[in-house]
C-alpha positions, -999 to 999 in steps of 0.1 A, spaced: -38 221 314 -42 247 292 -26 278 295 -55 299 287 -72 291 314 -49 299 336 -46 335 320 -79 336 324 -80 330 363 -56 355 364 -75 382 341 -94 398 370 -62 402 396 -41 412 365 -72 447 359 -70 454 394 -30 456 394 -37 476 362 -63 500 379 -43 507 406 -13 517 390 -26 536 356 -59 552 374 -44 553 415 -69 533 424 -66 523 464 -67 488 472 -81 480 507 -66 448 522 -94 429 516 -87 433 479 -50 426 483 -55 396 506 -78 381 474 -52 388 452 -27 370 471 -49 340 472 -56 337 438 -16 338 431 -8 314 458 -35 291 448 -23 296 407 13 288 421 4 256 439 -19 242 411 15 248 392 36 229 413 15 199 415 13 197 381 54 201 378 59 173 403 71 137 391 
C-alpha cells in the first residue's frame, strides 16, 4: 500500500494535534478518543501488512 494514503488518513488527526498546540485549541474526549482510533486502527493495518 501506498504511503500516501496512509498520510492522508492521518491528515485530519495530524490538523487537530496542530490546532491544539499552535492555536490552544481544547480537545473534548470525544475528539481524543477519535484520534486514538484512527492511530490504533493505522497501527494494526501496519502490522498485518508487516506479518510473514
Amino acid at each position: 500500500m501506498a504511503s500516501a494514503a496512509i498520510i492522508m488518513v492521518l491528515e485530519p488527526l495530524l490538523t487537530v494535534i496542530a490546532a491544539a498546540l499552535w492555536y490552544g485549541e481544547q480537545l473534548p474526549l470525544q475528539k481524543i478518543i477519535g484520534g486514538v482510533l484512527i492511530l490504533v486502527a493505522q497501527l494494526w493495518f501496519r502490522w498485518r501488512m508487516l506479518k510473514p
